[in-house]
C-alpha positions as a Markdown table, in Angstrom:
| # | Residue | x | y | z |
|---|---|---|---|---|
| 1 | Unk | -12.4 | 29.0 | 27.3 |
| 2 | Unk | -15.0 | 31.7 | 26.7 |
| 3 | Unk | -14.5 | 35.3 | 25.7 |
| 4 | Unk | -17.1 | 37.5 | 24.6 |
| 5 | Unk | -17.4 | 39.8 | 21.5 |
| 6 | Unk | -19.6 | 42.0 | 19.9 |
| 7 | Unk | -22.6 | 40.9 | 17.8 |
| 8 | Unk | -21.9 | 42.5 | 14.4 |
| 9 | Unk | -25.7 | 42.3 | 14.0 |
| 10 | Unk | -27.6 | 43.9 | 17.0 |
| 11 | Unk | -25.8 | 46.7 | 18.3 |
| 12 | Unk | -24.7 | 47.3 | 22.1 |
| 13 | Unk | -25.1 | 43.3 | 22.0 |
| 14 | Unk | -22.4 | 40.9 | 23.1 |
| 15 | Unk | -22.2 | 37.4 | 23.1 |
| 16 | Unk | -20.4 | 35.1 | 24.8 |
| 17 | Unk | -18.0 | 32.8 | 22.4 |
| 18 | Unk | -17.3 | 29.2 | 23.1 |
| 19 | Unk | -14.1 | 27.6 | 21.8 |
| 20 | Unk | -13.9 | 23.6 | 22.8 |
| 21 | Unk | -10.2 | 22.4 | 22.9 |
| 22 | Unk | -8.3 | 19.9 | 23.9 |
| 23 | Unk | -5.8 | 19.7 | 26.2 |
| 24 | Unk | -2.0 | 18.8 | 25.8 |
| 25 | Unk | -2.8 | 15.8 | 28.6 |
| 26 | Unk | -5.6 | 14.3 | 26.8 |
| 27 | Unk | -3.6 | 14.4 | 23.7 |
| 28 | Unk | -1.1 | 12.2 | 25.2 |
| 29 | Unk | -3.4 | 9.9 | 26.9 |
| 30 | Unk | -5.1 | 9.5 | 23.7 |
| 31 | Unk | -2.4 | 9.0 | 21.7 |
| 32 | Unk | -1.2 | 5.9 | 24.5 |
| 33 | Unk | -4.1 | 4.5 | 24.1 |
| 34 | Unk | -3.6 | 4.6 | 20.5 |
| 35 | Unk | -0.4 | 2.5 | 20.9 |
| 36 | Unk | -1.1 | -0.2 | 23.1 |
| 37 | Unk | -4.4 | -0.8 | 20.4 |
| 38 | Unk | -2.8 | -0.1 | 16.8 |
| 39 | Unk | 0.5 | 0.7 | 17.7 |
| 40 | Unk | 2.5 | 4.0 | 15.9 |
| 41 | Unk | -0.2 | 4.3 | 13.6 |
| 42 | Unk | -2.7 | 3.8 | 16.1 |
| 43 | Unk | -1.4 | 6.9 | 18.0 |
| 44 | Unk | -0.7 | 9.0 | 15.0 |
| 45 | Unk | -4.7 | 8.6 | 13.9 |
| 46 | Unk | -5.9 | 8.5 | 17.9 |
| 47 | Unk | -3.9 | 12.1 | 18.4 |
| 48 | Unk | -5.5 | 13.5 | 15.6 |
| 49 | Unk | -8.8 | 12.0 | 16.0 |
| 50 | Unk | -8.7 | 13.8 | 20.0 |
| 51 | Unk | -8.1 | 17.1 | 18.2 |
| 52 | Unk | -10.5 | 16.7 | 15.5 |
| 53 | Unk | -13.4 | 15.9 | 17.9 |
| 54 | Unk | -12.1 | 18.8 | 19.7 |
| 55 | Unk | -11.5 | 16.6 | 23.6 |
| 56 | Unk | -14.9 | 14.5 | 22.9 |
| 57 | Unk | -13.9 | 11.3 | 24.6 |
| 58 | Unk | -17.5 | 9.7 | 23.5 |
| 59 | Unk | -16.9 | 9.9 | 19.4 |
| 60 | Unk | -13.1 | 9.7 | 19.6 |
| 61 | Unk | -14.2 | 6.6 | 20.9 |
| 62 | Unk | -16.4 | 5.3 | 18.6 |
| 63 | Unk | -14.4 | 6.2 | 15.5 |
| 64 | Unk | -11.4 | 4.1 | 17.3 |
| 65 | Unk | -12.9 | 0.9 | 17.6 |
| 66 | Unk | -13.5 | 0.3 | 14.1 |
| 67 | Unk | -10.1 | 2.0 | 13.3 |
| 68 | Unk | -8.0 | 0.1 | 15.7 |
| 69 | Unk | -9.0 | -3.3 | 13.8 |
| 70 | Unk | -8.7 | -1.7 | 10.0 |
| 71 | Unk | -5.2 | -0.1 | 11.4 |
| 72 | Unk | -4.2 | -3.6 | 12.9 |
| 73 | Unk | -4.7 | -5.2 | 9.7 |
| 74 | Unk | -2.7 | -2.9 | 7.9 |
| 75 | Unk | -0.2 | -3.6 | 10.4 |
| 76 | Unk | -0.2 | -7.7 | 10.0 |
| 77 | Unk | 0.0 | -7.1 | 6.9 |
| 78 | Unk | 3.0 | -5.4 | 6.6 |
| 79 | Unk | 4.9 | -7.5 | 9.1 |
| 80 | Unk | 3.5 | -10.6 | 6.9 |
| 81 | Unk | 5.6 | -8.8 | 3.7 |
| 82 | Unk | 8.7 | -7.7 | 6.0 |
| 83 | Unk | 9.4 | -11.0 | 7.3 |
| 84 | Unk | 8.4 | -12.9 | 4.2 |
| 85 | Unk | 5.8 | -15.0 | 5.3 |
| 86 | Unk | 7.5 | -18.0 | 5.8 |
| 87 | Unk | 7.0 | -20.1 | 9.0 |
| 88 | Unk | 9.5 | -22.5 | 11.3 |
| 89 | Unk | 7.8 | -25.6 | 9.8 |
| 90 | Unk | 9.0 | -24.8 | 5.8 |
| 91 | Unk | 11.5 | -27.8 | 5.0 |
| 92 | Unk | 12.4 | -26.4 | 1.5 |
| 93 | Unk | 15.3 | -24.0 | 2.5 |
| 94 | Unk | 18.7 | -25.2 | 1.9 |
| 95 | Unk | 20.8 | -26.8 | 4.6 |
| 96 | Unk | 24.5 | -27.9 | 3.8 |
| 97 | Unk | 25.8 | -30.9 | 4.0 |
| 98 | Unk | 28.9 | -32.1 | 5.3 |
| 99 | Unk | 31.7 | -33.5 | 3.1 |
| 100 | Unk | 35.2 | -35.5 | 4.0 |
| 101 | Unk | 36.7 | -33.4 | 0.8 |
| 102 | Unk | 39.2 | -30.7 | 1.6 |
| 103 | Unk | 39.5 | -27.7 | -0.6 |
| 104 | Unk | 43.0 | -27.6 | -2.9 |
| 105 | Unk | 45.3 | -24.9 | -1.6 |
| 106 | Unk | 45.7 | -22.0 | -4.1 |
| 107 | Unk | 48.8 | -20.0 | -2.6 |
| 108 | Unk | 50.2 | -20.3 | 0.9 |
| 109 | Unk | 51.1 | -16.6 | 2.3 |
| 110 | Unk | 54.6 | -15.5 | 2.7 |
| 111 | Unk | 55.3 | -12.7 | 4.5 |
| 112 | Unk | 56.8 | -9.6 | 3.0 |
| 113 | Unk | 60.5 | -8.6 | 4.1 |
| 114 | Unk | 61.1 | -5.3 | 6.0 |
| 115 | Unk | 62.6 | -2.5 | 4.5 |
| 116 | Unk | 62.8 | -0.6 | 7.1 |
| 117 | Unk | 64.7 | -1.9 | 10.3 |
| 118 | Unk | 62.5 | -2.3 | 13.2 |
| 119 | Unk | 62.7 | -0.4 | 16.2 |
| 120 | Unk | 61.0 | -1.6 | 19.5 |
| 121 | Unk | 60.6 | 1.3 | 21.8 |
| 122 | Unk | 60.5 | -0.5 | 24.7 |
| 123 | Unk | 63.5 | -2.6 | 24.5 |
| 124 | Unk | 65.3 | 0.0 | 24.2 |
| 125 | Unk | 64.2 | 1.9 | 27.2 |
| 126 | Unk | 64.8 | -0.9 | 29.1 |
| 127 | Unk | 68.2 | -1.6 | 28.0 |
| 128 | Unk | 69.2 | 2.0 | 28.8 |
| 129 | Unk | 67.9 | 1.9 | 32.4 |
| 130 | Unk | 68.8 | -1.2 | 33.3 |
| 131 | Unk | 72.0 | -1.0 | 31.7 |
């Protein structure tokens, strides 16, 4: 995008200003590409990376590569802490064993008597049609 303005220096001078941006499209491909490498991170940092180099594919690039691996670290990392670290092979967890003892039976449930009389709706609907 170029527009021209006056130079505040020479006078009946213009010169022509140059503003780089980047598009909304190359945001987006640059923020995939930021997933599929470093995942959400990855396309947080490539995103703003793409607008800080102002649509400069060449040093979005090579401040990427090194940040993909530093990101992907961070990443292993915390998965490593979420799910504890322990693997399939780890025999020290505790697994019940089976016993031929039957637990003593505290109270057996009785069941509380109505105070109100019951009423089924549908019973008597079909005694008064049928009947």
């Amino acid at each position: 995008m170029t527009t021209t303005t006056p130079d505040p220096i020479s006078t009946n001078t213009e010169r022509v200003l140059v503003r780089s941006t980047v598009t909304g499209f190359e945001q987006g491909i640059a923020a995939v590409a930021g997933l599929l490498t470093a995942g959400p991170i990855g396309a947080l940092a490539s995103w703003g990376t793409i607008r800080g180099v102002q649509g400069k594919w060449t040093p979005w690039f090579i401040l990427g590569v090194p940040a993909s691996f530093a990101i992907n670290v961070v990443n292993i990392a915390a998965l490593v802490v979420i799910t504890g670290g322990t693997s399939e092979s780890d025999t020290s967890t505790y697994t019940p064993q089976a016993t031929t003892e039957s637990a003593p039976v505290v109270s057996t449930y009785e069941a509380p008597t109505p105070s109100l009389p019951s009423y089924n709706a549908f019973n008597t609907f079909y005694t008064q049609i049928s009947g």
